[in-house]
N, C-alpha and C positions, 0 to 999 in steps of 0.2 A: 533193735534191742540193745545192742551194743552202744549206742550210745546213749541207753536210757542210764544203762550199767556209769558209762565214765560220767554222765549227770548225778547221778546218785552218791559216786567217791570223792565227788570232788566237795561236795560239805560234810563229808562224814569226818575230815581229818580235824575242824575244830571242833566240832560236835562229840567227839572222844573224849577232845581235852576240856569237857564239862564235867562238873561232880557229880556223884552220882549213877543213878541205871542208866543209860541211852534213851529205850525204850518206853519210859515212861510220860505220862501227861505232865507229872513234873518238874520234867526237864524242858525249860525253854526255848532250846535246841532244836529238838526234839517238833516239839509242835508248832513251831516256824516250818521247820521243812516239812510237815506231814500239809499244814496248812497252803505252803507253794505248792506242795505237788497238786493238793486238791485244786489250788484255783487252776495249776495248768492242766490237770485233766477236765474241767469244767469249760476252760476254753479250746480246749482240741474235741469236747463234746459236741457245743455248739456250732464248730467249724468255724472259729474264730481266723486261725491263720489263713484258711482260703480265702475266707470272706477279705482280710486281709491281701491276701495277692492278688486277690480278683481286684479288689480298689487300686494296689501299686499296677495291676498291668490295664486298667482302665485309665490310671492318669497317663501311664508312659505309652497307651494308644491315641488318648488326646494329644499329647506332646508330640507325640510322632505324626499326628494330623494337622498340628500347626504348624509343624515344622514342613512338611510335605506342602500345606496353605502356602507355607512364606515363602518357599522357596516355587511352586507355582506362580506366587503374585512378582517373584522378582523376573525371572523370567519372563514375565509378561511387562514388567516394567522397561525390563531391556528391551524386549523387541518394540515397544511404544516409544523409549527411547531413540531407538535405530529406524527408528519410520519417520518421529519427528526431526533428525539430524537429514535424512535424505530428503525431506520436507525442506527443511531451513535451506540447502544447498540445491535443492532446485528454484527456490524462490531468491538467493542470492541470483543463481545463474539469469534467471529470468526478470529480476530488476538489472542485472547488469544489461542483457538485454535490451529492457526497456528504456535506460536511461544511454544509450551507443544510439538508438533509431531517436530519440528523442532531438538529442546533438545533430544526425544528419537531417532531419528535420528542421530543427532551428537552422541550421547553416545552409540547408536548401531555400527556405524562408527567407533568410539574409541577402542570402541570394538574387531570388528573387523580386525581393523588395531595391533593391539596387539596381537589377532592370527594370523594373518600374517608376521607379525614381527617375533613372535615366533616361525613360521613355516618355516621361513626366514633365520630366525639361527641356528637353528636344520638343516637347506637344509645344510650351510653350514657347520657346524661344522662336518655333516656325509661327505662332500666334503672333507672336511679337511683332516677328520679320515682317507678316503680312500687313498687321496694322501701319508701319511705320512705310512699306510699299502702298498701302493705299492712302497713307496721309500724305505721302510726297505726289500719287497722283492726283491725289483730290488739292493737291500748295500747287500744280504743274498748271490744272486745269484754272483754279483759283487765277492761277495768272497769267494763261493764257485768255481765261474770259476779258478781267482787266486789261489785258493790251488790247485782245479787240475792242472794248469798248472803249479805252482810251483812243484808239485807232477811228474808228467807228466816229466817235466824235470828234477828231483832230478833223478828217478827210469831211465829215460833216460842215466843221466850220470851214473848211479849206473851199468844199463844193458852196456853201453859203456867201460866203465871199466874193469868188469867183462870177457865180451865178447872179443872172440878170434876173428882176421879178417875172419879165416874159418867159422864159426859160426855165421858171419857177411853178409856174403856172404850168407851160407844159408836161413837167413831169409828173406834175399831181395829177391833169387829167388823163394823163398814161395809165398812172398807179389806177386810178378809178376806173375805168376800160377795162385793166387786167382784169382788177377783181372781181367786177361785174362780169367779164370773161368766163371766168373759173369757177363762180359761184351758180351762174345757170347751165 
């Protein structure tokens, strides 16, 4: 009530200083305010201001529900953030990993490939060795066969010469005996 009262003084002081009754319809003063007050009693009628605070405290529960939203979704962004960083740094660690076994790898490989190489050349240089030991026995034999049959034939014509056709005769009928010999 009391502030209906300091509502009501506070347009009363130019409404004074209009000509005239106050109170009358034809004071235009007058019927502006008789007219306010009717439309605010028409809307505190209908429950205009609640209906009003009910809309202000419905936006600022939405508000307050996005805001609860967003700061939910950030939270959630951080911790997606903090799972994909301990992500990134396990997969750093584990390429580093892989690229350390990778290296000893290759350099086992290298390795390895070095002893077989050398194992490679060593196959062949005993390949070598042997072929050039059997071509020198196979040049030995070569010329040992040739001397004997140089041999062979020298002592041939040497025995030819020598030898009488009697003499000649006999040893063919020898050879023929032997092998008649040996053959039954």
């Amino acid at each position: 009530m009391k502030k209906l009262a300091v509502f009501l003084a506070l347009p009363s002081g130019p409404a004074l200083a209009a000509s005239g009754p106050f109170l009358s319809f034809g004071n235009t003063d007058f019927v502006v305010i008789v007219s306010f007050l009717l439309f605010i009693a028409v809307l505190l009628k209908f429950g205009v201001p609640g209906l009003l605070a009910g809309m202000l405290d419905k936006r600022a529960d939405g508000i307050r529900s996005n805001l609860d939203e967003a700061r939910r979704l950030r939270e959630e962004a951080q911790t997606l953030l903090a799972s994909y960083e301990r992500k990134h740094e396990e997969i750093k660690e584990q390429t580093a990993r892989i690229i350390a076994h990778a290296k000893a790898e290759a350099e086992a490989a290298a390795e390895q490939a070095k002893e077989d190489l050398k194992r490679a050349i060593e196959r062949r240089l005993q390949t070598a060795e042997d072929r050039i030991a059997s071509a020198e026995a196979a040049a030995v034999r070569d010329v040992r066969d040739r001397a004997i049959a140089i041999a062979t034939g020298a002592a041939g014509d040497v025995i030819a010469r020598k030898m009488t056709p009697a003499e000649a005769d006999a040893l063919i009928n020898d050879a023929i005996a032997d092998v008649g010999a040996r053959l039954h």
